[in-house]
N, C-alpha and C positions, 0 to 999 in steps of 0.2 A: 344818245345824248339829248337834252331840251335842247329845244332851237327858240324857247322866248320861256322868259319868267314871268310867273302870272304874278297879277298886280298884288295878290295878297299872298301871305307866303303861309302862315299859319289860319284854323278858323277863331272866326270873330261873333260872338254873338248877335250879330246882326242879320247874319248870312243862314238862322238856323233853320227859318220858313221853309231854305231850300235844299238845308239833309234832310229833313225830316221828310220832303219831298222823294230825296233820293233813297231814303234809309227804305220806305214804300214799293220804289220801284226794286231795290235790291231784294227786300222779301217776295214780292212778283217770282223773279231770277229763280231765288232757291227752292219756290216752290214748285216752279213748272222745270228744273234738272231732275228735285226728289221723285217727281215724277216719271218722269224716265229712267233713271237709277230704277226705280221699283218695277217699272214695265220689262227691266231686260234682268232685274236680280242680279244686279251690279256694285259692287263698292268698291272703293279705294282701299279699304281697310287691308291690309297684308302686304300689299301689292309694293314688290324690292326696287319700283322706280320713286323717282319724285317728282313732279309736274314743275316744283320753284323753283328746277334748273330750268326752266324754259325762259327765253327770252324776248320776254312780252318790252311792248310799247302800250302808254296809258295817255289817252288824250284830252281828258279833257279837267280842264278847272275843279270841276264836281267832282270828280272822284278823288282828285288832290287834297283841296278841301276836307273831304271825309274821312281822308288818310290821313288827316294832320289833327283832326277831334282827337281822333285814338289814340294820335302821339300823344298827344299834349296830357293825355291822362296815365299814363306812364309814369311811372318813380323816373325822377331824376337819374338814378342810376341805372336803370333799363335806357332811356333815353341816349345816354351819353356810350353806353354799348352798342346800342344800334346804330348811331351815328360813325362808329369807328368800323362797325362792319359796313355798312353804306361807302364811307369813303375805301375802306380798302377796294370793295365790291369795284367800284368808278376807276381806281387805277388800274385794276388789272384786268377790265375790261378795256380801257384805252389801250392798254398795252396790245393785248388780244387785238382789237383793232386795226391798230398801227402794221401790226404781222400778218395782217389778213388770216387771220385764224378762227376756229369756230369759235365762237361762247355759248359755255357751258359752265356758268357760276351759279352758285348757293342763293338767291333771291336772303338780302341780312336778315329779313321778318320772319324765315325759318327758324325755328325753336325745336328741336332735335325731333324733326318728319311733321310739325304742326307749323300751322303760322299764328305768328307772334299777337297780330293783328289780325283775326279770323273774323270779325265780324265789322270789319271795316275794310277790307279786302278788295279793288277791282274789281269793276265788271266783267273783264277775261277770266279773270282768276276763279271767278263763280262759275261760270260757262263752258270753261275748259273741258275739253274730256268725252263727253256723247254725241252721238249725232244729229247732227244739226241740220239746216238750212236758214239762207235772211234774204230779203229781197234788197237788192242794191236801189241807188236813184234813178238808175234807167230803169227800175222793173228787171231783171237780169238777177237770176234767181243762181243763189250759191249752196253749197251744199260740202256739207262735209262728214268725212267716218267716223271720228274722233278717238279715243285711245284705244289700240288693239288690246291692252291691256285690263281694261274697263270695259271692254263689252267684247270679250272676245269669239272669236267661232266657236259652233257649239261641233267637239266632237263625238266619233263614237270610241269604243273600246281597242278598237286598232287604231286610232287616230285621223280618221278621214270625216271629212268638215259633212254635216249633217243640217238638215233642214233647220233655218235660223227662226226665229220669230218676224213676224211681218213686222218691218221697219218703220220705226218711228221715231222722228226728228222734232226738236227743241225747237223752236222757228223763234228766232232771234230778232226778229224785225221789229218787234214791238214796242220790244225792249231797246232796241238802238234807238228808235224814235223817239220812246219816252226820255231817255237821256239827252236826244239831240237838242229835244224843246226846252229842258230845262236846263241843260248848260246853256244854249242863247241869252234865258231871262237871265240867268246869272250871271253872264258876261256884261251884260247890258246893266246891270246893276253895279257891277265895280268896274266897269269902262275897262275892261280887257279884250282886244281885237286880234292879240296875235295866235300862230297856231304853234300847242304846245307839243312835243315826244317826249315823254320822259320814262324811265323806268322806273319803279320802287327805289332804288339806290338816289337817283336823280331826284327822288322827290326829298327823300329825309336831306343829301348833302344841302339840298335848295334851300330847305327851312333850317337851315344848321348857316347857312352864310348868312342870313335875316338877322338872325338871333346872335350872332358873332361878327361883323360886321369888319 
């Protein structure tokens, strides 16, 4: 769930110095994943899972903001869809919740195995999936497999795991960075101090209460 609503609920053309900023770093993003996708001769394409059931947190202002461009250029009647799949999305995850249960729901921006919003998308959502590494604020370096699905073992004809490609990780640091600096000026610009959690669902019901008041 949000634990604070950010001070602007929809974007504003005032604020576009600082998509445009981010719209930069997000091409950054996709081009150093297509990279590695091509280094291990991986895609998505075929593949019977879906990554929108996963249950990301998005923190920060900027990427809200960006995801609300997208909205906003939407037909009214895509709009008012996604917003009923959004709030369904919120109650039955509170339910889920409440029963201490897992979640495992449909992200409403899925459009039958695509997202709806694909080029306005989270930085998770971009990132997901290869292997990575970021360095934390201590220096405290992290590291991850990413989908066995996406890069999986390479077998042989009996099935026993065979010499893999030497590894190579997406190093995410840079990109947190670049995003850190400029969510700061952004916040610093519409004087918003608090710190947000929200998911995709949280963002549209958010900009859905703004607007309906």
């Amino acid at each position: 769930m949000s634990s604070a609503q950010p001070a602007i609920t929809e974007f504003t053309p005032g604020l576009d110095h600082f998509m445009e900023r981010l719209k930069t770093i997000y091409q950054a993003m996709d081009k150093a994943y297509d990279e590695i996708t091509a280094y291990y001769g991986c895609s998505c394409a075929g593949c019977d899972g879906n990554c929108c059931t996963s249950y990301f947190f998005h923190y920060t202002v900027a990427e809200y903001l960006y995801l609300a461009k997208g909205f906003q250029a939407l037909r009214p009647e895509r709009q008012n869809e996604l917003r009923r799949l959004a709030r369904e999305f919120v109650g039955e995850r509170d339910r889920l919740e409440a029963e201490g249960k897992k979640i495992d729901l449909m992200c409403p921006l899925n459009d039958r195995g695509l997202c709806g919003l694909y080029a306005f998308r989270p930085m998770i959502c971009r990132l997901h999936g290869v292997p990575h590494s970021y360095r934390r604020p201590d220096l405290a370096l992290v590291r991850g497999e990413g989908c066995p699905k996406l890069v999986p073992p390479v077998v042989d004809a009996s099935g026993h795991t065979i010499e893999k490609p030497a590894r190579r990780e997406l190093d995410r640091s840079r990109f947190y960075r670049d995003l850190a600096m400029l969510e700061q000026e952004l916040r610093q610009e519409i004087g918003f101090g608090e710190r947000i959690k929200m998911t995709i669902a949280d963002m549209i019901t958010s900009m859905e209460k703004e607007e309906n008041p």
